[in-house]
ROTOR-722590 format. One record per residue (C-alpha): residue in three letters; x, y, z. Coordinates in steps of 0.2 Angstrom, whole numbers, plus 2048, in hexadecimal, padded with zeros to 3 digits. Each point is the difference from the previous one (the first is absolute). Layout:
AlaXYZ
...
***
This chain:
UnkACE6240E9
Unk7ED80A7FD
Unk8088047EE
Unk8017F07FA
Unk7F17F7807
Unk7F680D7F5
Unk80A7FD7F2
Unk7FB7ED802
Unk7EF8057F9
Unk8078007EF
Unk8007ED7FF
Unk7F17F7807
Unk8017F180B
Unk7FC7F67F0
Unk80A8057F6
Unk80F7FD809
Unk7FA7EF803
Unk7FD7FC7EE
Unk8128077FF
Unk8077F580F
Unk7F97EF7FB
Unk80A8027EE
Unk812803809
Unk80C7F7806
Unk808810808
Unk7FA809810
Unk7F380E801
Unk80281180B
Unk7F1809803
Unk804813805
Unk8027FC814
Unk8057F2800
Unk8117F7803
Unk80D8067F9
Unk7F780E7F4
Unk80A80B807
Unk8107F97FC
Unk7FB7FA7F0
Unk7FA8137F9
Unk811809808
Unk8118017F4
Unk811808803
Unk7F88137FF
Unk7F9802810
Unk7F58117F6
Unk7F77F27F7
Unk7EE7FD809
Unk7F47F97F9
Unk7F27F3801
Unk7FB7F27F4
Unk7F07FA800
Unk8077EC800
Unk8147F8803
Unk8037EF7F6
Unk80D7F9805
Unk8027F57EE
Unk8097F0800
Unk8017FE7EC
Unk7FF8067F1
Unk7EE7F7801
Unk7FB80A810
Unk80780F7F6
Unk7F47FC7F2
Unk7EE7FE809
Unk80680E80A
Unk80180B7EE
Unk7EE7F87FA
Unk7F980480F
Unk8038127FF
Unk7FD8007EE
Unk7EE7FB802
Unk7FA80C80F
Unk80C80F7F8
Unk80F80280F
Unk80D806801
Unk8127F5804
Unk810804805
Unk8107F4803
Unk80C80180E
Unk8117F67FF
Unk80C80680A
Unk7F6810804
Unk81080D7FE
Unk7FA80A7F2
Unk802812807
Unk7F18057F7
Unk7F57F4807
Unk7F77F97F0
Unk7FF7F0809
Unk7F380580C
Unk7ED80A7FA
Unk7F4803809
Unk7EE7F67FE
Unk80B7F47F3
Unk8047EE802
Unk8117FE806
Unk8097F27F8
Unk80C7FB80E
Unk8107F37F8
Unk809800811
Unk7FD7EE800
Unk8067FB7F0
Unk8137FE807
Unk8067F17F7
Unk8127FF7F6
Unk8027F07F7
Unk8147FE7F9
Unk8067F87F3
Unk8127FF801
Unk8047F67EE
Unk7F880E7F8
Unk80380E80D
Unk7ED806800
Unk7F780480F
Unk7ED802800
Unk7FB80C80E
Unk7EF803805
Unk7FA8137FF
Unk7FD802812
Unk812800803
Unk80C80E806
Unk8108027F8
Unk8097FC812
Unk7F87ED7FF
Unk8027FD7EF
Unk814803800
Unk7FF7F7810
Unk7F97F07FA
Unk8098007EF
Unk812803809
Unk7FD7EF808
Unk8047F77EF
Unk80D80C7FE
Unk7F980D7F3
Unk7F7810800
Unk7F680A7F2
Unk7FE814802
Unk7F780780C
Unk7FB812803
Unk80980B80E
Unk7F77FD80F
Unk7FD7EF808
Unk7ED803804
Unk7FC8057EE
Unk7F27F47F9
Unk8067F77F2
Unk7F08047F5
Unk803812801
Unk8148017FC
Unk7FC7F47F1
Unk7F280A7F9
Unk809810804
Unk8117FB7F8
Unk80A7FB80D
Unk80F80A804
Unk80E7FA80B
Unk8127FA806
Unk8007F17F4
Unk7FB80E7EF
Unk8118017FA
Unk8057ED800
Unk7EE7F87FB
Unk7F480F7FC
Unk7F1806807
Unk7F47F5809
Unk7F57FC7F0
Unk80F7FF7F7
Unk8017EC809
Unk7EC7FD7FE
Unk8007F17F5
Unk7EB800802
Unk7F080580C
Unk7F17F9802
Unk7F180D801
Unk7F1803802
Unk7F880C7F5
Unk7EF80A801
Unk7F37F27FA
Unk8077F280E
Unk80A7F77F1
Unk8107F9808
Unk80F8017F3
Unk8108007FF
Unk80D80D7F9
Unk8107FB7FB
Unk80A8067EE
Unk7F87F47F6
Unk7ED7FE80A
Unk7F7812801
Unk8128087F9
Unk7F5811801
Unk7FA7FE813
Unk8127FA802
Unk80880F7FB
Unk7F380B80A
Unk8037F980F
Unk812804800
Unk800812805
Unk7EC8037FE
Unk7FA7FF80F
Unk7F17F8808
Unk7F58057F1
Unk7FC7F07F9
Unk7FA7F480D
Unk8077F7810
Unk80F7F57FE
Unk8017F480C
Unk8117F77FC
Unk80F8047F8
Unk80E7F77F8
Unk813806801
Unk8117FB7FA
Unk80A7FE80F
Unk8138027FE
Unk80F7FA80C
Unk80680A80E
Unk8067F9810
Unk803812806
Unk8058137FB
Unk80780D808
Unk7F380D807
Unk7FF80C810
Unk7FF812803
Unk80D80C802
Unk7FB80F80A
Unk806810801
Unk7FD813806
Unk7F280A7F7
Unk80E80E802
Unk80A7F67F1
Unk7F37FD7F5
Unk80880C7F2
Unk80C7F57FF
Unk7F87EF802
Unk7F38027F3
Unk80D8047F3
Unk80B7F1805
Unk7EE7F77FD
Unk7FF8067F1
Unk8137FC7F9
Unk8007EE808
Unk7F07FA7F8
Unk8048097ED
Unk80D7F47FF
Unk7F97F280A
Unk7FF7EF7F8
Unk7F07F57FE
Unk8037F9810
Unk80281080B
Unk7EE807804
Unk80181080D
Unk7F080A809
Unk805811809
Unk7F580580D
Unk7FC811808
Unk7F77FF811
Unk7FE808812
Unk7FF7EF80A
Unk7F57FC811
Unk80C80680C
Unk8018107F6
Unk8117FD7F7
Unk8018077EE
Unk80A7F57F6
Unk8047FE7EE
Unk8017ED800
Unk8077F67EE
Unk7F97ED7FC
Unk80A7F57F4
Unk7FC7ED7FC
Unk8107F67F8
Unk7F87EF7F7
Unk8127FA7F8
Unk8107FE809
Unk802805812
Unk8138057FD
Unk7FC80A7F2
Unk7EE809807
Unk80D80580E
Unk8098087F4
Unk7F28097F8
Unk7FA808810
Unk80F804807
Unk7FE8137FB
Unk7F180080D
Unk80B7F980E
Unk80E80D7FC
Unk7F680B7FF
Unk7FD7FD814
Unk7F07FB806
Unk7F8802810
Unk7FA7ED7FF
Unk8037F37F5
Unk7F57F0800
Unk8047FC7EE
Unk8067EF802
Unk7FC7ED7F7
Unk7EF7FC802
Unk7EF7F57F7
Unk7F780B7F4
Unk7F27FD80C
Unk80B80B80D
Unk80780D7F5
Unk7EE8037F5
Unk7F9806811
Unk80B80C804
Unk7F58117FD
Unk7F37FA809
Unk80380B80C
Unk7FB80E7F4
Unk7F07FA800
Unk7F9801812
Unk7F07F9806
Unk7F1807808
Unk8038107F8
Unk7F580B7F2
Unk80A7FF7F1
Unk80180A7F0
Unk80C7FE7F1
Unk8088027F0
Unk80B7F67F7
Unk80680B7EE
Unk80D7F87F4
Unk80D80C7FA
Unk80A7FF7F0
Unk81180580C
Unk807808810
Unk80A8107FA
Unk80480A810
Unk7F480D800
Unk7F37F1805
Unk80B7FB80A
Unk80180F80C
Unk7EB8037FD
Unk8007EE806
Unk808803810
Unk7F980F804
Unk7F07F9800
Unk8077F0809
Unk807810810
Unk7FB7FD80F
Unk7F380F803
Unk7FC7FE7ED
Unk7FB7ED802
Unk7F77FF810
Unk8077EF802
Unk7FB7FA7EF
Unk80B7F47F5
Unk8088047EE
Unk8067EF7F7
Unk8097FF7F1
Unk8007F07F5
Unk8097FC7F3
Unk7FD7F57EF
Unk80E7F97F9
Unk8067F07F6
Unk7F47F37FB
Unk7F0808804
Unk8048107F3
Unk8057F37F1
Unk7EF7FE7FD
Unk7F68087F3
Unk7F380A80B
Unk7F27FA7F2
Unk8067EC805
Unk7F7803812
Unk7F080D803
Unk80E80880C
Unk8058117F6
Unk80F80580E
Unk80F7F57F9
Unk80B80E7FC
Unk7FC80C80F
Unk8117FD805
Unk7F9805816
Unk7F0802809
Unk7FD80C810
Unk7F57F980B
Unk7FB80D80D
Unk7F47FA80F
Unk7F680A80E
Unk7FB7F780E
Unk7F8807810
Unk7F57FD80C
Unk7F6812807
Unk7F28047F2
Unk801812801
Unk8147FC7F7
Unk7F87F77F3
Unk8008127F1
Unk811804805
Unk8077ED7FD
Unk7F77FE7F0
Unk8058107FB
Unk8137FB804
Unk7FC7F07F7
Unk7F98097EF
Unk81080D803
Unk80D7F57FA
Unk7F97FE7EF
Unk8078147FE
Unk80F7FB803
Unk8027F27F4
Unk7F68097F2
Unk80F8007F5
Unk8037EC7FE
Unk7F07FB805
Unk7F97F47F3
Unk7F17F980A
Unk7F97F780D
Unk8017EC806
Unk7ED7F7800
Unk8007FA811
Unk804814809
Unk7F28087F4
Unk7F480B809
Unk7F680A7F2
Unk80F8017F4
Unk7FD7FF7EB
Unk8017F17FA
Unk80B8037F2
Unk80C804810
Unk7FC7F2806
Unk8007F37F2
Unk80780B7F1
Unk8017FA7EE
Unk7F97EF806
Unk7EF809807
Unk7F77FC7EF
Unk8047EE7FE
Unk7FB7FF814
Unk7ED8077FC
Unk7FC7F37F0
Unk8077F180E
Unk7F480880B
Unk7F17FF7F6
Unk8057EE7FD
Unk8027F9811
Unk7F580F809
Unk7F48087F6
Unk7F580680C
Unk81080780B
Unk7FA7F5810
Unk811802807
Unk7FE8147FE
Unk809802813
Unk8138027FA
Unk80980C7F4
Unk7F27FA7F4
Unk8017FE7EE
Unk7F18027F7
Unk7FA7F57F5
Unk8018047EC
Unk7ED8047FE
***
C-alpha cells in the first residue's frame, strides 16, 4: 500500500475537500476503504492507482466531478462494471469515476421501457426486469456492466430475435466534457445518439439508459459438452445449424481446457420462441451425443449466464474478439488447432454468431460497422504465473493468422492497439466530427479513442 499513499500527493488535502463538500457520492482516497476494490476490474493484469475514487451518485455528482478536473487539468476515468479486458476504466494518477452505485431499474410495464442506472451489470438488470415478466438484450456474460455492452454494441443470445443491445436503446442520459447533463435519444442530440451506440466511451459518462423490453417468460438455453477429440466434427455441425437457424435460434461454440484439466469443445444455444419447436432445432446437437446436456427451459437471466465460466476471475487476461465475414473449413481447422490442448495452454476460443434482426440494420443506422460480419472469434488467455504472460499474448495475437482470410475487423469493447477503421470502419469519420462536438478537447482520451475533427 506504499504505492498509493504517494500517489495521494497528486490531489492535496484541499482539493479533495472542495471536491467532497460539492457531492453527494462518497470519496476514496488512495488507502483508504475500499480503494482497492474500487481500482480492481475482471483482468487481474490491470494495476494501477488513481489518485482519487468517487463513488457518484448522479449524473449531478458526475458533473462537478468533470468541472473539477477541468479546472486543475486531471485526468478521469469511468469504471461500470469494470470487465473491459483492456483496463481503460482504471489510470493511474486519474480521477476514477466509480457508477457502482448507480444500480436503479425503474419499469414501465404499459410501455415496456425499463430505465436502468449505468452502475448496473447485465446479471441484475435482466434480474429485476424478468420480475414484470420482460427482458431487453443483454450481452453474453452475466457480470458484464451494462455501460460498457451498450456503448460497445452489445452482442448476445437475444441478437437474432431483438438486435443487438443498442438496437433496444430508446435514449441515455450523459454527461459530456463541460459538465452539461443532456440527454440522447433520436429526436434530442440525434448525433450523440447515434455515437453512443457502438462508439464507445468517447463522448462523456452516461449515467442511465433507457431500453425497450420485450416479453419472454423463458427460452431454452444450456450448454451441450462434448470431447475436444470431436471437435472436427462439432464446429461444422455449428456452422450448418446456425446458417439455417431462424431469428429465434442464437448458438455460441466454445473451445476450452476446463479447471480439472478436461478439454472440451462445448456448443451454447438460446431458443426465445417455442420450447417444442427450439427442441427441434437443437436436436442435431443431442444426436449428435453429448457428453452433458444442461440445455433445458430456463429465465433469460439463467440462460445469458451461461459462458461465464469462460471468463474466470482472479486471473490476468488478455483478448481478442475479430468478426469474420464466414467460417469456411480451412478456419475452421486453424481454429482448432490453435484451440489444442498443448497449443492453447488452457486458453479459450469462442465463436459467436450474428444472425437475424441485428444484421437487418444498415451498419450506417448505428456507429456499429459489424452488422454483416456474419461470426466473431473471441480468443482469451488467462493465467496466473508472470513469466507466462509473452507466450499467452502471443497465443492470443496467433489466432488472428488463422482467420486472416474472413477477417473484417475488430469489436470496440476487445480493442488493445488495433486501427480504428478496424474497429469502427466507414462510420470512423462521422465518429471524429461527434467528437469534436461533444469532446473537443478529448477529456475521455482513456478508451479506443476517436479524435476529435480538429
Amino acid at each position: 500500500m506504499v504505492m498509493s499513499q504517494q500517489r495521494s500527493a497528486v490531489l492535496s488535502d484541499m482539493q479533495i475537500r472542495m471536491l467532497s463538500e460539492r457531492l453527494r457520492g462518497n470519496v476514496i482516497r488512495p488507502g483508504g476503504k475500499g480503494y482497492d476494490q474500487a481500482r480492481s476490474i475482471l483482468n487481474a493484469k490491470v494495476d494501477r492507482y488513481p489518485a482519487l475514487v468517487v463513488q457518484v451518485k448522479d449524473s449531478e455528482d458526475v458533473s462537478e466531478v468533470i468541472r473539477f478536473a477541468r479546472r486543475f487539468g486531471l485526468e478521469v476515468s469511468v469504471k461500470g462494471g469494470g470487465h473491459g479486458v483492456a483496463g481503460h476504466a482504471i489510470v493511474d494518477d486519474a480521477i476514477l469515476i466509480d457508477l457502482s452505485l448507480l444500480k436503479s431499474v425503474e419499469v414501465d410495464e404499459n410501455v415496456r421501457v425499463a430505465r436502468a442506472g449505468a452502475g448496473l451489470r447485465a446479471g441484475e438488470y435482466v434480474r429485476a426486469t424478468e420480475a414484470y415478466g420482460l427482458v431487453s438484450p443483454v450481452g453474453d456474460a452475466s457480470t458484464t456492466g451494462i455501460g460498457g455492452m451498450t456503448m460497445g454494441g452489445g452482442y448476445g443470445f437475444l441478437s437474432g430475435k431483438h438486435g443487438l443491445v443498442i438496437d433496444n436503446l430508446l435514449a441515455a442520459e450523459i454527461v459530456t466534457s463541460d459538465g452539461q447533463i443532456r440527454r440522447a435519444s433520436k429526436t434530442e442530440n440525434p448525433d450523440l445518439f447515434w455515437a453512443l451506440r457502438g462508439g464507445g466511451g468517447n463522448f462523456g459518462v452516461v449515467t442511465a439508459y433507457e431500453f425497450q423490453l420485450h416479453p419472454l417468460p423463458q427460452v431454452l438455453g444450456g450448454m451441450l459438452i462434448y470431447p475436444f477429440e470431436r471437435a472436427p466434427e462439432i464446429v461444422r455441425l455449428y456452422r450448418d445449424v446456425v446458417e439455417s437457424a431462424p431469428d429465434e435460434l442464437t448458438v455460441y461454440l466454445g473451445m476450452a481446457t476446463m479447471p480439472d484439466g478436461m478439454s472440451i469443445v462445448a456448443v451454447l444455444p438460446v431458443y426465445s420462441g417455442e420450447i417444442a419447436e427450439g427442441e427441434r432445432l437443437i436436436a442435431p446437437f443431442r444426436e449428435a451425443g453429448p457428453v452433458a446436456d444442461m440445455v433445458a427451459p430456463m429465465p433469460y437471466s439463467q440462460a445469458s449466464s451461461v459462458a461465464d465460466a469462460f471468463v474466470p476471475p482472479g486471473f490476468k487476461l488478455h483478448e481478442r474478439w475479430d468478426t469474420l465475414r464466414a467460417l469456411p473449413d480451412d478456419v475452421i481447422d486453424g481454429l482448432i488447432e490453435r484451440a489444442t490442448p498443448g497449443n492453447s495452454m488452457g486458453n479459450v476460443v469462442v465463436i459467436k454468431v450474428l444472425n437475424g434482426t441485428a444484421t437487418r440494420v444498415d451498419p450506417a443506422t448505428t456507429a456499429f460497422p459489424h452488422r454483416h460480419t456474419r461470426y466473431a472469434v473471441l480468443s482469451l488467455a488467462a493465467w496466473l504465473d508472470p513469466t507466462e504472460e509473452a507466450a499467452n499474448i502471443a497465443w492470443t495475437d496467433s489466432v488472428k493468422d488463422v482467420i486472416a482470410r474472413e477477417r473484417f475487423g475488430t469489436y470496440v469493447n476487445a480493442s488493445i492497439g488495433n486501427p480504428l477503421n478496424e474497429v469502427f470502419g466507414d462510420n470512423h469519420a462521422r465518429l471524429a466530427e461527434v467528437k469534436a462536438k461533444y469532446d473537443p478537447s478529448n477529456m475521455f482520451h482513456g478508451n479506443v479513442n476517436i479524435e476529435p475533427v480538429r
